[in-house]
C-alpha positions in Angstrom: -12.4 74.4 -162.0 -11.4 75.9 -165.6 -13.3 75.3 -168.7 -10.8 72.3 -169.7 -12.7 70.5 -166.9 -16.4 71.6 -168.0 -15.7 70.1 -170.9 -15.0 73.2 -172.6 -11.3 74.8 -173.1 -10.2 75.9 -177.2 -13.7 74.1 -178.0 -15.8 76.5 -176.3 -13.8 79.5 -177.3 -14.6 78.5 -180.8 -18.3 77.6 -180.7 -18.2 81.2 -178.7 -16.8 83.2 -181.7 -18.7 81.2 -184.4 -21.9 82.2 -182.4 -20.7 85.6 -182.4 -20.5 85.8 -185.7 -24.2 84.3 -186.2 -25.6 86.8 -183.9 -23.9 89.9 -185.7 -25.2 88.4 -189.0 -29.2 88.3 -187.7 -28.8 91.1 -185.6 -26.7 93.6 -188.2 -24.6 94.6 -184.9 -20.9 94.4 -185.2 -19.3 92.0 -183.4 -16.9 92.7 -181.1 -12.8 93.5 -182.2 -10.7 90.7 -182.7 -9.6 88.2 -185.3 -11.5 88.1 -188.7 -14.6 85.8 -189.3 -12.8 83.3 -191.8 -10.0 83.5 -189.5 -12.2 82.3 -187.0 -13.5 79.7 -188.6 -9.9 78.0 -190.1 -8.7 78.6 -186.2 -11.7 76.2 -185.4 -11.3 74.1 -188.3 -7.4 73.4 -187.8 -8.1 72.9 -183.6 -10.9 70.2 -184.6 -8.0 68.5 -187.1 -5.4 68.1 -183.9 -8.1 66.8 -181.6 -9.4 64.3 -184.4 -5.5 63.4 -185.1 -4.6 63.2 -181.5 -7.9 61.1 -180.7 -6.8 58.4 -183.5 -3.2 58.7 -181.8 -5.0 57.7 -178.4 -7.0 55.2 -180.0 -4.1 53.1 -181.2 -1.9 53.5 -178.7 -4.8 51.6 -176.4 -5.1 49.0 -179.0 -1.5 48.4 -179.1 -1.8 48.1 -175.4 -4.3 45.5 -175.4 -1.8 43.4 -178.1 0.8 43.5 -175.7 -1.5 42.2 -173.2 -2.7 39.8 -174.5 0.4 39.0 -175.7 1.9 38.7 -172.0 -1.2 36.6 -171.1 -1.1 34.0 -173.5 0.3 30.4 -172.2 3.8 29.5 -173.1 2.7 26.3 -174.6 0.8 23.2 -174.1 0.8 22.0 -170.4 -0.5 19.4 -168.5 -1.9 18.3 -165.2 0.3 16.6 -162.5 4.0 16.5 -162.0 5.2 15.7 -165.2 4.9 16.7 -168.6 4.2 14.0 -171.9 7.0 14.4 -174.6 7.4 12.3 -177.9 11.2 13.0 -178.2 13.8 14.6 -176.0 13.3 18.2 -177.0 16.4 21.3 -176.8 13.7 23.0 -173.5 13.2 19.9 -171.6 10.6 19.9 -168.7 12.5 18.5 -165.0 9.9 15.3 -165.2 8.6 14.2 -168.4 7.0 10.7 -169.6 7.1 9.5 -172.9 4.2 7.8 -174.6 4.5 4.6 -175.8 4.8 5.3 -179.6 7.5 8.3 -179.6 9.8 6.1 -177.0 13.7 5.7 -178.2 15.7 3.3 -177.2 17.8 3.7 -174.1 21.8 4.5 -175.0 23.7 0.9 -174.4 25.5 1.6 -171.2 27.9 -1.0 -170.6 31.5 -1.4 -168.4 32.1 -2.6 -164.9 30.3 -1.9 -161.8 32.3 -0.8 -159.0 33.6 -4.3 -157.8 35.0 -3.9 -161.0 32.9 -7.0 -162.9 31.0 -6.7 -165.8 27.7 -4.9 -166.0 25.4 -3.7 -168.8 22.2 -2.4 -169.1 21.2 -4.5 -171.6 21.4 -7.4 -169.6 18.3 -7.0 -168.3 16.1 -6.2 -171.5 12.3 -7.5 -170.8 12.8 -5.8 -167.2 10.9 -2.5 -166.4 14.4 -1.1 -165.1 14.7 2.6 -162.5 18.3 3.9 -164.0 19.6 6.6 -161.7 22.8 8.4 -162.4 24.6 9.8 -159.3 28.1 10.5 -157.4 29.4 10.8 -153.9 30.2 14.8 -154.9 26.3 15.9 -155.8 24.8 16.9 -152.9 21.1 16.4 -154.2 22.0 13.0 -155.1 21.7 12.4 -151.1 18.1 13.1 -150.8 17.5 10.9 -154.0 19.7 7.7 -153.4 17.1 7.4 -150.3 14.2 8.0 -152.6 15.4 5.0 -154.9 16.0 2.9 -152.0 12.7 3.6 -150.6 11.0 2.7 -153.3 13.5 -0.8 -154.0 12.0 -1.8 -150.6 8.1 -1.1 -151.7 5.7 -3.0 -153.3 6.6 -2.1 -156.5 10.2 -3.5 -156.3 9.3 -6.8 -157.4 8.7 -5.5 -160.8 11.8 -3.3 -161.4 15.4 -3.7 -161.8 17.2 -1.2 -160.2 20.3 0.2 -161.7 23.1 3.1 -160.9 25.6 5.1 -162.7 28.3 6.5 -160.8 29.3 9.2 -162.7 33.1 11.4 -162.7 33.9 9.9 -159.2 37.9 10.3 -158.8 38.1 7.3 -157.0 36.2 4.0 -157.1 36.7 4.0 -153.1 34.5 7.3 -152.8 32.0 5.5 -154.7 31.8 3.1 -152.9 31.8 4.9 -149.3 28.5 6.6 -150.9 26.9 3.8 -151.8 27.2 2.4 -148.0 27.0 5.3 -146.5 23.5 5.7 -148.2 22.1 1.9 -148.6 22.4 1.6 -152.4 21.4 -2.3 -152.2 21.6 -2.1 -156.5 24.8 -2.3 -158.8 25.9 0.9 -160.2 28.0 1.1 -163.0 31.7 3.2 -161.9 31.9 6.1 -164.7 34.9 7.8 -163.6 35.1 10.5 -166.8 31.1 11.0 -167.8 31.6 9.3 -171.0 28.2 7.3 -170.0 26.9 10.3 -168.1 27.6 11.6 -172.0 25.2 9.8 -173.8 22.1 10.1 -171.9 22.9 14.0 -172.2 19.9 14.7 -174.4 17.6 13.8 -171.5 19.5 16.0 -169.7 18.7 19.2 -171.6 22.3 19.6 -172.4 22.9 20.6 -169.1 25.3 19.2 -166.2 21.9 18.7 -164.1 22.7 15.6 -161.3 20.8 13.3 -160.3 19.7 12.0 -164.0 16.7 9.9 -163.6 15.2 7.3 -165.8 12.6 4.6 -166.7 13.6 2.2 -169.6 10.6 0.1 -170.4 10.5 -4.1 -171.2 11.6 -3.1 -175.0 14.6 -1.2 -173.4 13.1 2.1 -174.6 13.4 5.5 -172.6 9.9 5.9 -171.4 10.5 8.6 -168.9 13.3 10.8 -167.0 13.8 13.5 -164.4 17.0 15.5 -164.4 15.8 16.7 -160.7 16.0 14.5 -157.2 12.7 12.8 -156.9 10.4 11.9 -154.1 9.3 8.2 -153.0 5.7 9.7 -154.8 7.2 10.8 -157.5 9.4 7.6 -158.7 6.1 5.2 -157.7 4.1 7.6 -160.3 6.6 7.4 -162.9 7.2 3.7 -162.6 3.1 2.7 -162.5 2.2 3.2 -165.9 5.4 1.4 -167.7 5.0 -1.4 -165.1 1.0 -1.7 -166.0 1.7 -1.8 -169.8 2.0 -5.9 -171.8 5.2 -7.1 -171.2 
């Protein structure tokens, strides 16, 4: 082990010639050759500097360190329990699942055209009804797992209070629409949206993204008061649809 790890190294060389020095002054014995007294003592002098100046570089380097850490370990923003998040307005980072509370709701986009027997349909229409808007077509694969979602829920208890209502969006043809919505039960009227133009203008609660399914809750005022931009579960839709259903028509 070598001084450095006693503890010692250009330290103990220098507190061994300063004592040098002391004992030649009692003693009147000269000490032994080498470099001059006052050179000895600047050579201490100017090794205690760097060690002072190199202990202060140390020092805020750690502190720096810390910053950064705490930095890094500091929560993105405010969160909150359970599946989805609570939102005021549709915001440019949107969460998947987010609920609105009641005083920051806007109202739903008027959607409006035919369905896909080609008659009339309008989600106005059914203003004072808690309504489960779902956006979907027979090309989005996620949107299989999801139609059965909605239709699970449309035959639970909680149908009775909701109008259920689809948007088939940028299908080429109104038969592949229709094959889907067979093929997977859809017992609700969708709207046929061949070119997204209705797609279009719930795109804010999409994040500005081409995210499919596109779910939503439009409350009795016909205000948004939740969406998902993610295929849900049975759970999840019966949690987003309790609250708007408990609140005063």
């Amino acid at each position: 082990m070598n001084d450095g790890e006693h503890g010692y190294g250009e330290h103990g060389h220098d507190h061994e010639d300063v004592h040098q020095l002391l004992a030649a002054a009692v003693s009147g014995v000269r000490p032994p050759p080498g470099p001059p007294a006052a050179g000895l003592i600047a050579r201490a002098r100017r090794r205690r500097r760097a060690h002072r100046a190199l202990g202060s570089a140390v020092c805020a380097a750690a502190v720096a360190a810390v910053a950064v850490g705490v930095v890094a370990l500091a929560p993105p923003g405010p969160r909150t329990s359970g599946p989805a998040a609570v939102a005021d307005t549709p915001s440019l980072v949107t969460p998947l699942i987010v609920e609105v509370s009641t005083v920051g709701r806007q109202s739903a986009p008027e959607l409006a055209g035919q369905d896909l027997d080609g008659k009339s349909l309008s989600l106005a229409q059914y203003r004072g009804k808690v309504v489960l808007l779902t956006f979907w077509g027979s090309w989005c694969v996620p949107c299989r797992a999801d139609a059965a979602a909605v239709e699970a829920v449309r035959s639970g208890p909680r149908a009775g209070g909701v109008q259920f209502l689809g948007v088939d969006t940028r299908d080429g043809t109104v038969g592949a629409a229709k094959q889907f919505a067979a093929d997977h039960g859809l017992g609700f009227p969708s709207l046929y949206d061949p070119t997204g133009g209705l797609w279009q203008e719930f795109r804010p609660y999409a994040d500005d993204s081409e995210s499919m399914p596109l779910t939503a809750v439009v409350d009795r005022q016909g205000r948004v008061a939740a969406w998902a931009r993610t295929p849900l579960t049975e759970q999840q839709l019966d949690a987003l649809l309790a609250p708007v259903l408990a609140e005063r028509p």
